[in-house]
C-alpha positions as CSV (number, residue, x, y, z in Angstrom):
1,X,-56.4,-33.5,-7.7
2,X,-59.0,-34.1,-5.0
3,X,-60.3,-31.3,-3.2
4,X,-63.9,-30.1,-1.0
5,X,-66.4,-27.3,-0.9
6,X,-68.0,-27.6,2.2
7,X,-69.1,-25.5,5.1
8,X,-70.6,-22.7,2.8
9,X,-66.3,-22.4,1.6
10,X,-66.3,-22.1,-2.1
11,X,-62.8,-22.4,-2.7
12,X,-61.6,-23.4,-6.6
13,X,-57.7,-24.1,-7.6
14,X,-56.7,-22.1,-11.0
15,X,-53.2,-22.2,-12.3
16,X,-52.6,-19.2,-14.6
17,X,-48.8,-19.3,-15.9
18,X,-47.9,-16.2,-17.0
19,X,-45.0,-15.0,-19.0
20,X,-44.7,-11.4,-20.2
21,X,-48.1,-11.2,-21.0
22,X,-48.9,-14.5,-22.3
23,X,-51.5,-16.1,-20.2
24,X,-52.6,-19.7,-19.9
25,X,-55.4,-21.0,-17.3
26,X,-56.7,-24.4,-16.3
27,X,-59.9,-23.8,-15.2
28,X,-60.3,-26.2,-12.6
29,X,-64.0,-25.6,-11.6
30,X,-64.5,-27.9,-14.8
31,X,-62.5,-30.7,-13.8
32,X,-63.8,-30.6,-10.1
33,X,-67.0,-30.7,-11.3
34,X,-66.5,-33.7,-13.5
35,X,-65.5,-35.1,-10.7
36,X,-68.4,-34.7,-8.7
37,X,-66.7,-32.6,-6.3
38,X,-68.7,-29.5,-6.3
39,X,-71.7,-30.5,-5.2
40,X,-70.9,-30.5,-1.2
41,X,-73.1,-27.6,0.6
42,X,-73.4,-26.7,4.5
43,X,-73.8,-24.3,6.6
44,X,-71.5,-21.2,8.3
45,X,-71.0,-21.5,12.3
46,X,-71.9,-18.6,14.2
47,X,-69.1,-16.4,15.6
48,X,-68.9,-17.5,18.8
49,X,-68.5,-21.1,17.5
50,X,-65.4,-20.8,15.1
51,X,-66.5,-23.6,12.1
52,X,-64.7,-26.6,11.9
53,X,-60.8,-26.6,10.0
54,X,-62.3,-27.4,6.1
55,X,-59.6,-28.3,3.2
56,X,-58.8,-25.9,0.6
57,X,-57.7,-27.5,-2.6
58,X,-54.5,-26.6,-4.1
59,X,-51.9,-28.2,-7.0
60,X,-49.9,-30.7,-6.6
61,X,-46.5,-29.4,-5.5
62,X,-47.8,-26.1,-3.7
63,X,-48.4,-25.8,-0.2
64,X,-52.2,-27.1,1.1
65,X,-54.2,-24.9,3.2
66,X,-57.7,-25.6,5.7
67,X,-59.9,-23.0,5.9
68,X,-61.5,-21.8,9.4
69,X,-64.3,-19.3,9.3
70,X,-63.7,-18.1,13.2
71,X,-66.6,-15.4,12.7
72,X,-69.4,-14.1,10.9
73,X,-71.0,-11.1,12.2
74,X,-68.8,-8.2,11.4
75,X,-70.9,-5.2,9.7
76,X,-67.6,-4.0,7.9
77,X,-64.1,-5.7,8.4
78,X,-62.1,-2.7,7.2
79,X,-58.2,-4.1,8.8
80,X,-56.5,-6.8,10.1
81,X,-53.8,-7.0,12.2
82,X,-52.0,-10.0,13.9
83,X,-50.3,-9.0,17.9
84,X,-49.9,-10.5,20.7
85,X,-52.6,-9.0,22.7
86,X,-52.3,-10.9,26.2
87,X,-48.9,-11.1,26.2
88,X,-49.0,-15.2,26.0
89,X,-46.6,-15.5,23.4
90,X,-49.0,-16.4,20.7
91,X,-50.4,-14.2,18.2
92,X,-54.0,-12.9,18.1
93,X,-56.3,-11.5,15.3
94,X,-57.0,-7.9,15.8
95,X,-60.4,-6.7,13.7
96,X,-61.3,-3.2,13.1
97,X,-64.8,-3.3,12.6
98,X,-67.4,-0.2,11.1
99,X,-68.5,0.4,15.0
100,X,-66.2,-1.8,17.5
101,X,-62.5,-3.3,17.5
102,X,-62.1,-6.4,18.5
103,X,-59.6,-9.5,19.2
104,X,-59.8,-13.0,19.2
105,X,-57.7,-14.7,21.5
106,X,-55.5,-18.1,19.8
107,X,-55.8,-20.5,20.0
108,X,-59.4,-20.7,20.8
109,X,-60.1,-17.0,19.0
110,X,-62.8,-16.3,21.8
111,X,-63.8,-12.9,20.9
112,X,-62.6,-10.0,23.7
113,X,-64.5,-6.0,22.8
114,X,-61.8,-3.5,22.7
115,X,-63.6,-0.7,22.1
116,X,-67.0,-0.5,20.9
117,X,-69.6,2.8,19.9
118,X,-66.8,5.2,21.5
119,X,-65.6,6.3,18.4
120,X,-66.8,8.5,15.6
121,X,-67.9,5.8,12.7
122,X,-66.3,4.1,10.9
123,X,-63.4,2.9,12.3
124,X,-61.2,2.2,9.8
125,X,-57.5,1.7,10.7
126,X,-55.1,0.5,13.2
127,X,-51.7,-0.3,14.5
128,X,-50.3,-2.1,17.3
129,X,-47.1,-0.9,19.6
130,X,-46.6,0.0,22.6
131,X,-47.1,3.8,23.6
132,X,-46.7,4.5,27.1
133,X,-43.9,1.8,28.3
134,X,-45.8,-0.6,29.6
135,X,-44.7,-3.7,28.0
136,X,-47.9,-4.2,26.8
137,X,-49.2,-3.2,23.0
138,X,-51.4,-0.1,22.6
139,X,-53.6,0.3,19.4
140,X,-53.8,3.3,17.1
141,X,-56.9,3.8,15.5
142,X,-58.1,5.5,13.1
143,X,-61.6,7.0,12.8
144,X,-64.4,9.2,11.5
145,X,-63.8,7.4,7.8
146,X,-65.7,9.3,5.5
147,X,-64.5,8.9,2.5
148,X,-65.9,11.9,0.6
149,X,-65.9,14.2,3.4
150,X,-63.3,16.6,2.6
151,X,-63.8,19.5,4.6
152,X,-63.9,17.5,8.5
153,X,-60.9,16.2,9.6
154,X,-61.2,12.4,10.6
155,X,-59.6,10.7,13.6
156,X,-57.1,9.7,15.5
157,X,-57.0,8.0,18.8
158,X,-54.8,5.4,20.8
159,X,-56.2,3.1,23.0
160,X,-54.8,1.4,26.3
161,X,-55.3,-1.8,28.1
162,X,-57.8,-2.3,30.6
163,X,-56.9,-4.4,33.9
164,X,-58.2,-7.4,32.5
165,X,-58.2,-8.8,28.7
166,X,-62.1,-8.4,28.9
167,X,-61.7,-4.9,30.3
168,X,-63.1,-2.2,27.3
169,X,-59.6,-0.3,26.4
170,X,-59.1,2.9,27.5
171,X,-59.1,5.6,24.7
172,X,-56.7,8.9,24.4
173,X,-57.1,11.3,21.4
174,X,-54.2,12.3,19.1
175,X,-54.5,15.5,17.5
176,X,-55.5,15.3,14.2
177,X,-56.0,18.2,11.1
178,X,-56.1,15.6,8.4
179,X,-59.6,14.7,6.4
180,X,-60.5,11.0,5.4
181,X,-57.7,9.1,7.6
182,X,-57.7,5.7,5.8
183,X,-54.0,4.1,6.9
184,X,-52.1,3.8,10.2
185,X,-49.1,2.2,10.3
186,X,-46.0,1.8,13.2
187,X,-43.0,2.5,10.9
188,X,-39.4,4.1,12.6
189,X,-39.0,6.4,10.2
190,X,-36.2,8.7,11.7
191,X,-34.3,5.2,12.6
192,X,-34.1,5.8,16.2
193,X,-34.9,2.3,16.9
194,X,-38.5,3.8,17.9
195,X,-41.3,3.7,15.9
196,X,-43.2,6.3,14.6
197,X,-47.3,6.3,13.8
198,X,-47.3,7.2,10.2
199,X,-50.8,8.3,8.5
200,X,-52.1,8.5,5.0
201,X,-55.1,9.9,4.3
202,X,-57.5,8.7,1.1
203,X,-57.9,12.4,0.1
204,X,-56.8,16.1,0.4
205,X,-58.7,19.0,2.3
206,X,-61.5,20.4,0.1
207,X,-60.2,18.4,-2.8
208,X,-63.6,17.6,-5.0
209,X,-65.2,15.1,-6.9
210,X,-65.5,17.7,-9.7
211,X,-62.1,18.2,-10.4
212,X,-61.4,13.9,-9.9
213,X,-59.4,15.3,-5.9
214,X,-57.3,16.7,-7.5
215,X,-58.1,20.1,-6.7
216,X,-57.7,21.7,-3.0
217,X,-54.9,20.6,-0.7
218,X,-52.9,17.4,-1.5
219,X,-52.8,14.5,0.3
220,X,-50.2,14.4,3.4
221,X,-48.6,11.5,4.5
222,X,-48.2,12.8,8.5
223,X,-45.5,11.4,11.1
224,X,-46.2,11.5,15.3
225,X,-43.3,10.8,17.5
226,X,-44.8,8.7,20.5
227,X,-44.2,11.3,23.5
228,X,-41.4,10.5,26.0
229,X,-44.0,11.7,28.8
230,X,-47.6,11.7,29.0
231,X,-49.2,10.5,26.2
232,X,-52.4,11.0,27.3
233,X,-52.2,14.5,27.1
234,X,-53.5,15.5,23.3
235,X,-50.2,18.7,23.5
236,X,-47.7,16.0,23.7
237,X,-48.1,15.1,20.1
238,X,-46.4,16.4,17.6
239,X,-47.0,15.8,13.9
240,X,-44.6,16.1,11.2
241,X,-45.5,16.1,7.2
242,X,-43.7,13.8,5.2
243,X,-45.0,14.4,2.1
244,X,-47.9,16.8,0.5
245,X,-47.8,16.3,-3.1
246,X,-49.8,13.4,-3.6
247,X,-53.0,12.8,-4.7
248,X,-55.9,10.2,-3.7
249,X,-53.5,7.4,-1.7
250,X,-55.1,4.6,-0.5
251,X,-51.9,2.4,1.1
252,X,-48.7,2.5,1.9
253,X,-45.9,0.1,3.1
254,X,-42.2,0.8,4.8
255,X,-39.6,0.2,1.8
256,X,-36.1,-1.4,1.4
257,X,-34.1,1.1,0.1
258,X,-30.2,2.0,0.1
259,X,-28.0,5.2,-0.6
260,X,-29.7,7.5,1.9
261,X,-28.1,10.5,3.3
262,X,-30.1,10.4,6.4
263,X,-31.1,7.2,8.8
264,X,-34.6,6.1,8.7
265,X,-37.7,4.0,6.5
266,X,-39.0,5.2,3.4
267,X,-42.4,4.9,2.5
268,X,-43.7,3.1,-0.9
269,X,-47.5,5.0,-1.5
270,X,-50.2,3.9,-3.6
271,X,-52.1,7.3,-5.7
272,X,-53.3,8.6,-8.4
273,X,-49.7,9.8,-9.4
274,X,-48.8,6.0,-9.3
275,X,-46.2,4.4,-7.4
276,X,-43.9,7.2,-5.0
277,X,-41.5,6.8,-2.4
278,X,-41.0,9.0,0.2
279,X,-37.5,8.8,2.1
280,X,-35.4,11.1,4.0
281,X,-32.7,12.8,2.5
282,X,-30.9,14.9,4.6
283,X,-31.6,16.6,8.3
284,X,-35.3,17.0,8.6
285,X,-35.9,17.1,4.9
286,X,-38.1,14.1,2.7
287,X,-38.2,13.3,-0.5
288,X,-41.1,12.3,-3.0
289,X,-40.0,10.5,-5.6
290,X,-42.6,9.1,-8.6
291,X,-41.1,4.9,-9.3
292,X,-43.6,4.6,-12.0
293,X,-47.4,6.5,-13.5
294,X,-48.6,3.3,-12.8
295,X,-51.8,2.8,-14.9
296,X,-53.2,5.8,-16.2
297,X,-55.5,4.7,-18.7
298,X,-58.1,6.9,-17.8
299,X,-56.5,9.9,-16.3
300,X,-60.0,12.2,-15.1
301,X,-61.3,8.1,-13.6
302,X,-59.7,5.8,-11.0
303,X,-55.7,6.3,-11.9
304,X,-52.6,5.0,-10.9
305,X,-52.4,2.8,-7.6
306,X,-54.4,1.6,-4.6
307,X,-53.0,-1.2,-2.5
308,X,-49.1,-1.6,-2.1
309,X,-45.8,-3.7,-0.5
310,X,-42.8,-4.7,-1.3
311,X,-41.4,-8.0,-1.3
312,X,-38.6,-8.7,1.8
313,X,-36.9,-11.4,0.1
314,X,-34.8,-12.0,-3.0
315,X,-37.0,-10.7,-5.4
316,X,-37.3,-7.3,-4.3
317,X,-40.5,-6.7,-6.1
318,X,-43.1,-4.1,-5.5
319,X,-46.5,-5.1,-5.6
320,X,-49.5,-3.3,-6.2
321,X,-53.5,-3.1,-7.8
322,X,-53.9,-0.8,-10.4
323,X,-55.6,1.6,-11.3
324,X,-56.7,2.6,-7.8
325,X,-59.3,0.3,-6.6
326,X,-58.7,-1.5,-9.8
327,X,-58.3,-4.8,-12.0
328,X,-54.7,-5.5,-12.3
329,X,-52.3,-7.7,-10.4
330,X,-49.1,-5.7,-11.0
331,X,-45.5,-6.3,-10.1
332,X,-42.8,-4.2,-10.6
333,X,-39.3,-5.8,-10.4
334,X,-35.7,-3.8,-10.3
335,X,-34.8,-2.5,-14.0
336,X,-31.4,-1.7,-15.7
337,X,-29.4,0.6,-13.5
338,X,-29.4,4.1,-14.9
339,X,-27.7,7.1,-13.1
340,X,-30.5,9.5,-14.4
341,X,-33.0,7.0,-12.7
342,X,-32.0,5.8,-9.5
343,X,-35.1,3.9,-8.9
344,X,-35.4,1.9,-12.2
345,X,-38.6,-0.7,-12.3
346,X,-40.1,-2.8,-15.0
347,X,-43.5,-2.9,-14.8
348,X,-45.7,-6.2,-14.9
349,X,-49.5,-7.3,-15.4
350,X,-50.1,-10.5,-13.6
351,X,-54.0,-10.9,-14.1
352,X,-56.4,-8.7,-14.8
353,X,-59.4,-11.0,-13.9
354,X,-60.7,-8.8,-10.8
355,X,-62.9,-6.3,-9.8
356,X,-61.8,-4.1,-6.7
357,X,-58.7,-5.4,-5.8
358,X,-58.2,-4.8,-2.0
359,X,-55.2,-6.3,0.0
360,X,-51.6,-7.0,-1.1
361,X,-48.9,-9.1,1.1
362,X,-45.9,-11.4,0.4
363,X,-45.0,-13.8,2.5
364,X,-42.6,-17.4,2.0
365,X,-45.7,-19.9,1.8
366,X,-43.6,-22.6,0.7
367,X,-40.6,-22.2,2.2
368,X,-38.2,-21.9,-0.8
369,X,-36.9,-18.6,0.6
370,X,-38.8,-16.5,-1.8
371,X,-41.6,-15.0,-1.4
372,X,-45.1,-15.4,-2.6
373,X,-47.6,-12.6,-3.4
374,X,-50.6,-12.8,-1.6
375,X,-54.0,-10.8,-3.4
376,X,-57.3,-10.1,-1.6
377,X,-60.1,-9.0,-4.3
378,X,-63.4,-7.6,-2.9
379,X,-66.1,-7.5,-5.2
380,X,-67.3,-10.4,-7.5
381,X,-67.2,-9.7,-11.4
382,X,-70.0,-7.4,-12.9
383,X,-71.2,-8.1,-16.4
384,X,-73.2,-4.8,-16.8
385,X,-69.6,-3.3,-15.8
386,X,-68.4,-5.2,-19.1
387,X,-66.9,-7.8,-17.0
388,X,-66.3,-11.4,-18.7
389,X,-64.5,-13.3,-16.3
390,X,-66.3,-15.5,-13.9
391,X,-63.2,-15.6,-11.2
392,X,-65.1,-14.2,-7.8
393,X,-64.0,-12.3,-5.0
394,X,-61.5,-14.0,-2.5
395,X,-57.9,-14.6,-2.0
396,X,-55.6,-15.2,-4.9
397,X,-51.7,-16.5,-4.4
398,X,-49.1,-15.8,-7.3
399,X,-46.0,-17.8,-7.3
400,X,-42.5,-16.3,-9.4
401,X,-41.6,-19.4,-11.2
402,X,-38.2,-17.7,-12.1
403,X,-35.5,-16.1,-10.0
404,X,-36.3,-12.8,-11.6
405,X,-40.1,-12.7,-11.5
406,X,-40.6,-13.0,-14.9
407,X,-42.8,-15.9,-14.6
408,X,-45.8,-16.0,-12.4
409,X,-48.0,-19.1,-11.3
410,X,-51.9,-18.2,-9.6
411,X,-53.4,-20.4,-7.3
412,X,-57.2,-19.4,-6.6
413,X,-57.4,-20.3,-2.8
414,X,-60.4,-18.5,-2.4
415,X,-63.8,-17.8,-4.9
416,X,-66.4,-16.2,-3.4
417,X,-66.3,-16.9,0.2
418,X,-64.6,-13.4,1.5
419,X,-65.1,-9.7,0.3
420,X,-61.9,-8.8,1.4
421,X,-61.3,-6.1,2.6
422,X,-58.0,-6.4,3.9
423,X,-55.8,-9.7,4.8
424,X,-52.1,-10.5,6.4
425,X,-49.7,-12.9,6.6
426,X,-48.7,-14.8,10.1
427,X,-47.8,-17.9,11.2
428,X,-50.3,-18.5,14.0
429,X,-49.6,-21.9,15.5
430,X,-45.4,-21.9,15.6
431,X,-45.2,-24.5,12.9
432,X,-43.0,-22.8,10.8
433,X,-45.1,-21.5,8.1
434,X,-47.2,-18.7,7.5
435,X,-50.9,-18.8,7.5
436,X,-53.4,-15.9,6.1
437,X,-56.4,-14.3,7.5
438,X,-58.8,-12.2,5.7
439,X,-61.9,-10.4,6.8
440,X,-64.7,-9.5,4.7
441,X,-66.7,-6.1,3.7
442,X,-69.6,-7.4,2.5
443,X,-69.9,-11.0,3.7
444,X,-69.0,-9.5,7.3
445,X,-66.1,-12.7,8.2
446,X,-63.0,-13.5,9.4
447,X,-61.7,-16.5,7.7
448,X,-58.3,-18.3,8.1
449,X,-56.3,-20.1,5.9
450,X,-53.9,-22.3,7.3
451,X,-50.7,-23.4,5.8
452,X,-50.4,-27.2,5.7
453,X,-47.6,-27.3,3.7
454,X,-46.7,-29.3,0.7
């Protein structure tokens, strides 16, 4: 069990083993510290001199992963996104920062502006694909976050590729009605083999702190067709609602789901309400169905769900942290089939030792064909808040250790080092297996984790 903090990287290995809500931990800050291991320091690299590959400790029998802090100087990392922005066949890291977007080229990840002070602030959002047939990827990005600002709508805008990689992007609005636009995502949801940029906003028009926004307009989860012909031209896009009953969403992911009567993705959203899927049903017609109240402990607070995905492997578990913006590590996995519920889920608490949960993903770390469930937590615990764990903010990995899910391991990768703010799941140097990158809110980084295997 030999591990290092170095480089500023404060990274401790937990293994919780939890079993229908039985929980065990080994704290392993004690034993590293026995061993002398935690008293390594040094200092962070600058951006523009990625730090040097530093272990990250992990058990015996899970995969190992090196950290590489590749920058430092974001004022907000709100998203993440890996794409291939030079068309080199290797994937880049995409960065929505509070005033700029930016990308940093692999392998090297020398830093290349997109777009910078063009935009209302913040930008918050973004999604890569291809809009005007290039063969190159366009962004989608969402701006003007605000998140209380009910009344103005925020913004959309796509963004094309200059004549060089170090070219600023050139930038196109989309027409958009819809306050606080938190989420962009490219999702073909009309299966046309095309996809579509799906929105969710955080909030509702002239919904009010007052009535916990639940008062005013709901929350709509908004569809654009990309334009067969001139994209560039605000009238070519068209946008169509999805849904409108929701309240307060913060994420959403495509789901897996069969038995439709109509082609296309459904939706899985994060709300207040809880856990809802959206799916078509029918010419032009979608559905909103409730899965589960999630946690609704304190119904006129923070309520239901934030952060959201589904599993694509065996599983097929549904991941989320609850309530919104909340504690809880919480998977739902498939339930007895009943004809009066079509979407049957038994609900599970993982853990429950975080404050501001941020970023869900699953991803095959280990290569066992199923996958594991990757959590980003934001904020470090806050006694005054009542909090009496000491686990920090970072990135947190949750192995099923059963077929079904009903047993989950917790590997702390990360304690302290990144506020995330949002994280994903790629394998960046064509070994095989997949690697994480997370970017910070209040410690301004981009770190990456990379998978070394077992």
């Amino acid at each position: 069990m030999a591990g290092y903090l170095t480089a500023g990287v404060n990274c401790v290995t937990e293994i919780v083993v939890l079993e229908r809500g039985i929980v065990m931990r080994i704290d392993m800050r004690a034993a590293l510290a026995a061993a002398g291991i935690l008293a390594l320091t040094g200092t962070l690299a600058r951006a523009a001199d990625p730090a040097p590959i530093k272990d990250a400790p992990t058990k015996e029998g899970f995969p190992k992963f090196k950290i590489q802090e590749i920058a430092t100087d974001l004022k907000i990392g709100y998203a993440v996104l890996i794409a291939d922005i030079n068309g080199d066949k290797k994937p880049d890291i995409v960065v929505v920062d509070q005033f700029r977007v930016v990308w940093y080229e692999n392998p090297t990840w020398k830093v290349h502006t997109i777009i910078q002070g063009k935009t209302k602030p913040d930008n918050v959002c973004a999604a890569a694909l291809d809009i005007d047939g290039d063969g190159q990827l366009d962004l989608v990005l969402g701006a003007a976050w605000k998140p209380f600002d009910t009344q103005n709508p925020g913004t959309l805008q796509w963004l094309r590729r200059g004549k060089s990689i170090d070219d600023e992007w050139t930038m196109y609005p989309i027409p958009c009605d819809e306050p606080t636009v938190h989420r962009v995502r490219a999702i073909d949801v009309d299966g046309d083999g095309k996809p579509e940029i799906v929105v969710v906003p955080l909030m509702g028009r002239e919904s009010t702190a007052k009535a916990n926004w639940a008062d005013g307009r709901p929350t709509r989860v908004v569809a654009y067709k990309v334009p067969a012909s001139d994209p560039e031209k605000p009238a070519s896009w068209k946008p169509e609602v999805l849904s409108d009953s929701l309240h307060v969403a913060h994420n959403f992911c495509p789901a897996s789901f069969s038995g439709h009567a109509r082609k296309g993705t459904s939706i899985l959203v994060g709300s207040y309400e809880g856990v809802s899927l959206v799916y078509p049903e029918g010419a032009d017609k979608w559905t909103t169905t409730l899965i589960h109240p999630a946690n609704q402990a304190n119904p006129k607070s923070n309520r239901g769900a934030s952060e959201i995905k589904q599993s694509a492997g065996s599983l097929g578990v549904i991941a989320t942290i609850e309530p919104w913006h909340g504690n809880q590590v919480v998977v739902y996995t498939p339930g007895k089939s009943d004809p009066n519920k079509p979407f049957a889920y038994d609900r599970q608490v993982l853990d429950d030792h975080l404050r501001w949960g941020h970023a869900v993903w699953f991803a095959d770390l280990d290569g066992d064909g199923t996958d594991e469930l990757v959590i980003g937590v934001r904020d470090d615990p806050n006694p005054k808040l009542g909090d009496t764990f000491t686990e920090r903010r970072g990135v947190r990995i949750y192995k099923a250790a059963d077929p079904k899910g009903a047993k989950w391991e917790r590997h702390v990768l990360e304690d302290g080092g990144v506020a995330v703010e949002d994280l994903t799941v790629a394998d960046l140097n064509g070994d095989g297996k997949p690697d994480i990158v997370a970017v910070g809110r209040q410690t301004g980084n981009v770190r990456v984790y990379w998978n070394q295997g077992k």
